[in-house]
N, CA, C and O atoms as a MOPAC input file, in Angstrom:
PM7 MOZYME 1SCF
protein

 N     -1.09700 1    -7.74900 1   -15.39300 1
 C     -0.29700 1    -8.89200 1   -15.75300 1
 C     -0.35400 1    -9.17300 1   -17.25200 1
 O     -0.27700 1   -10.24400 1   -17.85400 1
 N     -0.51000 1    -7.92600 1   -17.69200 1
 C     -0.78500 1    -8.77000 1   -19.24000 1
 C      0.06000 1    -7.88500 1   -19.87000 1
 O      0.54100 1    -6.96800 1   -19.20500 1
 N      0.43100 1    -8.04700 1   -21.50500 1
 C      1.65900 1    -8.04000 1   -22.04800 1
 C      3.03100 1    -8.51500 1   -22.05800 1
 O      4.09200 1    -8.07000 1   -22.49600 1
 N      2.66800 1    -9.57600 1   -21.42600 1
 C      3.81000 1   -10.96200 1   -21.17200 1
 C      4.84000 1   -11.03500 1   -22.53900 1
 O      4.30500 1   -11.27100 1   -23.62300 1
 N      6.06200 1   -10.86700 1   -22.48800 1
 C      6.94000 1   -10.51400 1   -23.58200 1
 C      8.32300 1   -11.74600 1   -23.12100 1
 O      9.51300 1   -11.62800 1   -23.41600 1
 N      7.94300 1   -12.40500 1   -22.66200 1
 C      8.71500 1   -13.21000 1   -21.92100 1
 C      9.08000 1   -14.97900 1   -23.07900 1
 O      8.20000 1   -15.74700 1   -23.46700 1
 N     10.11400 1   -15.07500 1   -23.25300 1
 C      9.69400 1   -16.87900 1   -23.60000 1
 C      9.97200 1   -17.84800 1   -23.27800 1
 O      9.99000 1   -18.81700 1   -24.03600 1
 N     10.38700 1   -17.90100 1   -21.59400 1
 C     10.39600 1   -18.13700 1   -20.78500 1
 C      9.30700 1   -18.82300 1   -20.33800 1
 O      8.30300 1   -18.11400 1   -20.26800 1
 N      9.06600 1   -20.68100 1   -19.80400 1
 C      7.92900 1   -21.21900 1   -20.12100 1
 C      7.33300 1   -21.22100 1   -18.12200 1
 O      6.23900 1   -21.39200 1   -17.58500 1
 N      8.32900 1   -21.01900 1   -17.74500 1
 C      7.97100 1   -21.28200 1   -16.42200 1
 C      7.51300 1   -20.09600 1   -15.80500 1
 O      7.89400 1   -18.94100 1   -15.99400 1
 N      6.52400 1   -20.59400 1   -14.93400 1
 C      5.67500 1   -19.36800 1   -14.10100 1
 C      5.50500 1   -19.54300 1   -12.74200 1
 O      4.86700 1   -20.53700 1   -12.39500 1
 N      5.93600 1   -18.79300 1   -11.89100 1
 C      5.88100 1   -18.83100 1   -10.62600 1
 C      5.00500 1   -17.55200 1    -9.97200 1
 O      4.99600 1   -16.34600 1   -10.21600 1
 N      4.35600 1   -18.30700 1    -9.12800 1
 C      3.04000 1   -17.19400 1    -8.46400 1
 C      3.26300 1   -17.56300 1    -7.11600 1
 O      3.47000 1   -18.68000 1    -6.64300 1
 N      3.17800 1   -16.29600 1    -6.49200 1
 C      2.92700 1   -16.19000 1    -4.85300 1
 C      1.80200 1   -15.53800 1    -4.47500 1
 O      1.68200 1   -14.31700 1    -4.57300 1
 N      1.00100 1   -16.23600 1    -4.06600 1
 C     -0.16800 1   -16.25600 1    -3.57900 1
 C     -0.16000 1   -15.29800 1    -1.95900 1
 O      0.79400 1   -15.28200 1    -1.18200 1
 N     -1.05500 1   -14.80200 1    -1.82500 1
 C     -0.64300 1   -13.65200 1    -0.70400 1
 C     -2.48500 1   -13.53100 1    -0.14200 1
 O     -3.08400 1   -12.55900 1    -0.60100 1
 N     -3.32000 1   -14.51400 1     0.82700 1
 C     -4.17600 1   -14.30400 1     0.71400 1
 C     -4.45400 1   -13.83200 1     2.08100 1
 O     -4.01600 1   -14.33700 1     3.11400 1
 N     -5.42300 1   -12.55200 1     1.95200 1
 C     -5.25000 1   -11.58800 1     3.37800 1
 C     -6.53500 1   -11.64400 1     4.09800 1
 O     -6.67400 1   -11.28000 1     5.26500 1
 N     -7.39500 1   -12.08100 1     3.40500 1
 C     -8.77700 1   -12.75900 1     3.63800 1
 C     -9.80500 1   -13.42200 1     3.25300 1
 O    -10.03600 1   -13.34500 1     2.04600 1
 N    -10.86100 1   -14.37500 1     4.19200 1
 C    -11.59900 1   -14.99300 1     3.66700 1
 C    -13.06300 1   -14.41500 1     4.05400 1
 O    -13.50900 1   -14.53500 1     5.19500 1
 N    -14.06400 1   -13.51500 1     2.57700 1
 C    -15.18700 1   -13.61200 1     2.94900 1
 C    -15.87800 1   -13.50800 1     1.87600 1
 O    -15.50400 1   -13.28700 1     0.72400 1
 N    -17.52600 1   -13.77800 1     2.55800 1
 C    -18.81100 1   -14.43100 1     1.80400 1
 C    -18.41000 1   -15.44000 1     0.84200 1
 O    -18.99100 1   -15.70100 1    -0.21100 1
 N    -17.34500 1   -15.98900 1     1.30900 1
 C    -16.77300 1   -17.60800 1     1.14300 1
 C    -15.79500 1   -18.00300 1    -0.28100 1
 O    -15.78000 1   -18.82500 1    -1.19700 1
 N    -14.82400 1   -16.53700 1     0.34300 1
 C    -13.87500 1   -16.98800 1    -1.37400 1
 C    -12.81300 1   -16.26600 1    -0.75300 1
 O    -13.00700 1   -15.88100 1     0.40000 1
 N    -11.52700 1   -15.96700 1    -1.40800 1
 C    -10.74400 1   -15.34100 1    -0.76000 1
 C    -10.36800 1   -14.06500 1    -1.56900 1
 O    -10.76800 1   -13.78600 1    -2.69900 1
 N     -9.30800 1   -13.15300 1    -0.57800 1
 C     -9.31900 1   -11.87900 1    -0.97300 1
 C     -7.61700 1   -11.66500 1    -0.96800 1
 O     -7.03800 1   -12.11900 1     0.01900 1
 N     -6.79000 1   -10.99600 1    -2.02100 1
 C     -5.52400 1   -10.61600 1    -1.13000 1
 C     -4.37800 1   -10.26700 1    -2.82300 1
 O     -4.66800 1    -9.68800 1    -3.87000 1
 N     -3.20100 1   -10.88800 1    -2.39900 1
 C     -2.38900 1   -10.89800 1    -4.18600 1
 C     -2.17600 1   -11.68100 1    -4.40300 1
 O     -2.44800 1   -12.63000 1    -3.66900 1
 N     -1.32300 1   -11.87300 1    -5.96500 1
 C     -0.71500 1   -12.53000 1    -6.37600 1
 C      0.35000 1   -12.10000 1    -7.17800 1
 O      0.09400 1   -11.27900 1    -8.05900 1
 N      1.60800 1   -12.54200 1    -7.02100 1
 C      2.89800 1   -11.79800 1    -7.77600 1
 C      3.36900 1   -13.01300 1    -8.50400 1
 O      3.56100 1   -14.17400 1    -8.14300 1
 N      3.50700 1   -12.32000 1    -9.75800 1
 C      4.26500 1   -12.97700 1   -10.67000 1
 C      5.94800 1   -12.91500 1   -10.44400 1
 O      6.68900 1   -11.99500 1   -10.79100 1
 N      6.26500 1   -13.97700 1    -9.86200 1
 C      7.59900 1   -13.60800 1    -9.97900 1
 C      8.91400 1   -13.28400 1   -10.83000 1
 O      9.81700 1   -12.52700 1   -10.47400 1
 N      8.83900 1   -14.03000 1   -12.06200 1
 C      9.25500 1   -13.49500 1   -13.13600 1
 C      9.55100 1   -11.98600 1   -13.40600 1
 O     10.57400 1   -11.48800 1   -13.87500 1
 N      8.66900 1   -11.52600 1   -13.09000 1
 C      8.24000 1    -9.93800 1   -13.31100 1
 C      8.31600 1    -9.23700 1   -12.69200 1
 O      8.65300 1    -8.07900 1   -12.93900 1
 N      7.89200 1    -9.91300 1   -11.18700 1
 C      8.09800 1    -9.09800 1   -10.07900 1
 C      6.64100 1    -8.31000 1   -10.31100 1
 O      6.75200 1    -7.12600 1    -9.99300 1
 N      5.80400 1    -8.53000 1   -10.60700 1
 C      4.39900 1    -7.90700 1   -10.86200 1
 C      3.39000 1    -8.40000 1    -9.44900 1
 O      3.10200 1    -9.47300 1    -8.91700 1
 N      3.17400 1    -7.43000 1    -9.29600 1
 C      1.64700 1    -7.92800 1    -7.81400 1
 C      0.74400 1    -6.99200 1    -8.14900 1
 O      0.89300 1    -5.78800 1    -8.36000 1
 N     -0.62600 1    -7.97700 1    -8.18800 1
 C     -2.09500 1    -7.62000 1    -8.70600 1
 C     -3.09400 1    -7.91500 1    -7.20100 1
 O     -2.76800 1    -8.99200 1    -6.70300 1
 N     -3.72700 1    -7.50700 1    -6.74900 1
 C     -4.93300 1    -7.71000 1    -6.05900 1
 C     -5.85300 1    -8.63700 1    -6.59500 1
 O     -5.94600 1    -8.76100 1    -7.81600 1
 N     -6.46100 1    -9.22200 1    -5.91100 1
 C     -7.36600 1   -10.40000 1    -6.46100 1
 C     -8.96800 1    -9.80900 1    -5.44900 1
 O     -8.91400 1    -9.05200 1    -4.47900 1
 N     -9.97500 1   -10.28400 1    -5.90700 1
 C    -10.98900 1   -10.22700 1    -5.15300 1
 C    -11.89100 1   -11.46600 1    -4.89800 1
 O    -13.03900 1   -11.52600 1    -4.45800 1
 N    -11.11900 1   -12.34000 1    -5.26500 1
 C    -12.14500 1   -13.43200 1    -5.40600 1
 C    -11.38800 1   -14.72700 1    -5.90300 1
 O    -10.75200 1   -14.44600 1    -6.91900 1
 N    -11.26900 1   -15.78100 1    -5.60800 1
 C    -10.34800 1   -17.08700 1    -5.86300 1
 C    -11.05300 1   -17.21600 1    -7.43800 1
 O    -10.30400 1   -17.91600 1    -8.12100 1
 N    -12.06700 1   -16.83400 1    -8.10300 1
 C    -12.49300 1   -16.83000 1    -9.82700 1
 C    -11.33600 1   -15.79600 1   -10.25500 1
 O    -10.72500 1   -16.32400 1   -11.18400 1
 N    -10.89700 1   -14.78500 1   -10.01300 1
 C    -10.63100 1   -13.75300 1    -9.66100 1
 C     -9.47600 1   -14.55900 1   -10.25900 1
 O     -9.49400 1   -14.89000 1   -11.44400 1
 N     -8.31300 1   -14.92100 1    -9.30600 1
 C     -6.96400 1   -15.30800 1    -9.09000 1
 C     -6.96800 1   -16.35400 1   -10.09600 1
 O     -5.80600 1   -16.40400 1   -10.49800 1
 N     -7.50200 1   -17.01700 1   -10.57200 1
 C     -7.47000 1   -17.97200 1   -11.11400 1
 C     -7.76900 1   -17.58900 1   -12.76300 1
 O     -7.03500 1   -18.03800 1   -13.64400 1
 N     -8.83400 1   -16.78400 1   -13.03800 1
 C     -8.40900 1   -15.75600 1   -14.26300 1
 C     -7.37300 1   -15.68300 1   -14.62400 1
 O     -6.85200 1   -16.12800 1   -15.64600 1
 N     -6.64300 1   -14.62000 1   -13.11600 1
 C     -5.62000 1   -13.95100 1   -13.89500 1
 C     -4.17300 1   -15.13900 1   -13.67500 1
 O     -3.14900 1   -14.88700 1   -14.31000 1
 N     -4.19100 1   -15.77200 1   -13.20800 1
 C     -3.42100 1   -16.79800 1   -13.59600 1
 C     -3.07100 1   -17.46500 1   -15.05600 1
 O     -2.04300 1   -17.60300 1   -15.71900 1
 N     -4.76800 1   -17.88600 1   -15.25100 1
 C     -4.97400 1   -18.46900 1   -16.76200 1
 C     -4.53100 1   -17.79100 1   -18.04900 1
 O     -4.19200 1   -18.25800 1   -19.13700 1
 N     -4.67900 1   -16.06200 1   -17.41500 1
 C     -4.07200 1   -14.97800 1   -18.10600 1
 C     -2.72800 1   -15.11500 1   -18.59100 1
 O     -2.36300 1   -14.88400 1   -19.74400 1
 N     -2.02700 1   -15.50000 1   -17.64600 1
 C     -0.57700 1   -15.46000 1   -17.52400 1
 C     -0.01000 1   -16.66900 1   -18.20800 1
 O      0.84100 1   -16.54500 1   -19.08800 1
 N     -0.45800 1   -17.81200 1   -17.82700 1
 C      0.15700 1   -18.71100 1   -18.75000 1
 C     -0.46300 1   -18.93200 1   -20.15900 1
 O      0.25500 1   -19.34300 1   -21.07100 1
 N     -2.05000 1   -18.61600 1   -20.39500 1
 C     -2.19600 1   -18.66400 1   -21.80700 1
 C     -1.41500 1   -17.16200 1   -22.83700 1
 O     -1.33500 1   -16.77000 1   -24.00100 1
 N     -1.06100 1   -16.84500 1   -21.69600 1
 C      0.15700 1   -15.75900 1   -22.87000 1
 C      1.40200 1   -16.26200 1   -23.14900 1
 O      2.10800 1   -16.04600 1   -24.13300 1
 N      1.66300 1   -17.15000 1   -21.91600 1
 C      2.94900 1   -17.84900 1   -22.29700 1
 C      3.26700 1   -18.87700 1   -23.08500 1
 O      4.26700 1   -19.04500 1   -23.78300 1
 N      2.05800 1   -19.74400 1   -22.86500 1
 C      1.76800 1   -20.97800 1   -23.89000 1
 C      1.90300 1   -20.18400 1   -25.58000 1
 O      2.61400 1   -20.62300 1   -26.48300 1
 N      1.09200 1   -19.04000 1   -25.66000 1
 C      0.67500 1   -18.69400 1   -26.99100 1
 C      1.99500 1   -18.11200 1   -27.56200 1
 O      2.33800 1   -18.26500 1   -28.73400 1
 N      2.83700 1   -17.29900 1   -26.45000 1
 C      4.37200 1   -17.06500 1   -27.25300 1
 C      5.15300 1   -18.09400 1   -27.42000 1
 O      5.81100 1   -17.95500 1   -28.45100 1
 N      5.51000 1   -19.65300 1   -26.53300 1
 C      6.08000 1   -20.54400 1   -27.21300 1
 C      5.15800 1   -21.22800 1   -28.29800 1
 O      5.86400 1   -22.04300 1   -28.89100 1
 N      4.11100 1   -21.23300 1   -28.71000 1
 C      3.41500 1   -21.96500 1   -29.82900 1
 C      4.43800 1   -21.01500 1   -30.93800 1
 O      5.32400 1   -21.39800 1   -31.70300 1
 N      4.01000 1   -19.92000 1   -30.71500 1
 C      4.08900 1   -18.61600 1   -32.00700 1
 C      5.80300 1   -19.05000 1   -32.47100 1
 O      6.24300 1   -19.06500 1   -33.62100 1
 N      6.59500 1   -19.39500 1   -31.13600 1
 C      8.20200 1   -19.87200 1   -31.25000 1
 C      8.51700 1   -20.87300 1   -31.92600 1
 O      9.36100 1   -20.83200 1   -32.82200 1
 N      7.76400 1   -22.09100 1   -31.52400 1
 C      8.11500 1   -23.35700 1   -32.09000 1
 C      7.54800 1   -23.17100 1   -33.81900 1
 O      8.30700 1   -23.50100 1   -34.73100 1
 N      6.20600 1   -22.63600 1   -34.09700 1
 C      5.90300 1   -23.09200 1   -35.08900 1
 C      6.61700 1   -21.77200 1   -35.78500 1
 O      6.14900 1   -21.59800 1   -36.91000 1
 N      7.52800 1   -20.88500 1   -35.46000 1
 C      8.65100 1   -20.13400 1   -36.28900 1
 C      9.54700 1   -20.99800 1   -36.62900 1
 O     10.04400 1   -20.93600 1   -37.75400 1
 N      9.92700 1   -21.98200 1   -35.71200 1
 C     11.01400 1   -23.36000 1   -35.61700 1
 C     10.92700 1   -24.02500 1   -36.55900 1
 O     11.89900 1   -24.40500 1   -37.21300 1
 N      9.42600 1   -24.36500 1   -36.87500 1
 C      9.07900 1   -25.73100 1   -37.90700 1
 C      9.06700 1   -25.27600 1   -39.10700 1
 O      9.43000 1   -26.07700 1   -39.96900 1
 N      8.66100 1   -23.88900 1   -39.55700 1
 C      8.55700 1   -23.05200 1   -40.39500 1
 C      9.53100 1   -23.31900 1   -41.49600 1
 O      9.47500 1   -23.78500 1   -42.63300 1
 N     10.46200 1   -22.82700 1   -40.68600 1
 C     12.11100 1   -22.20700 1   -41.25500 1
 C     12.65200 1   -23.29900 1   -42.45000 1
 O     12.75000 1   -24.47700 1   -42.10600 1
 N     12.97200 1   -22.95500 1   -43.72100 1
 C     13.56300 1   -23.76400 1   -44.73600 1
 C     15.30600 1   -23.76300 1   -45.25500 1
 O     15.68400 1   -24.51800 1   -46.15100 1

């Protein structure tokens, strides 16, 4: 999920969880945007790569706007 080239602020995830053990869950998650599906092993796991996904997105609209404010 990484190399997010998108600037596009919205993120949609489908959660796909196929099991629960030694007390966390196991299964995917697809970015829909992208159409990308990753395996997860662990709800720390999913939630990573989540954080993944939108702190790439956050960091390409920062990089956008402050091109915005820039400009003379």
């Amino acid at each position: 999920m990484k190399n997010r080239e998108s600037l596009n602020n919205k993120n949609t995830f489908i959660v796909k969880v196929e099991y629960c053990q030694h007390g966390t869950w196991q299964g995917q998650v697809t970015l829909a945007e992208e159409n990308k599906t990753v395996r997860f092993r662990s709800a720390l796991e999913l939630v990573k790569l989540m954080e993944e996904v939108i702190g790439l997105s956050a960091e390409v609209n920062n990089k956008t706007n402050n091109a915005r404010h820039n400009v003379s």
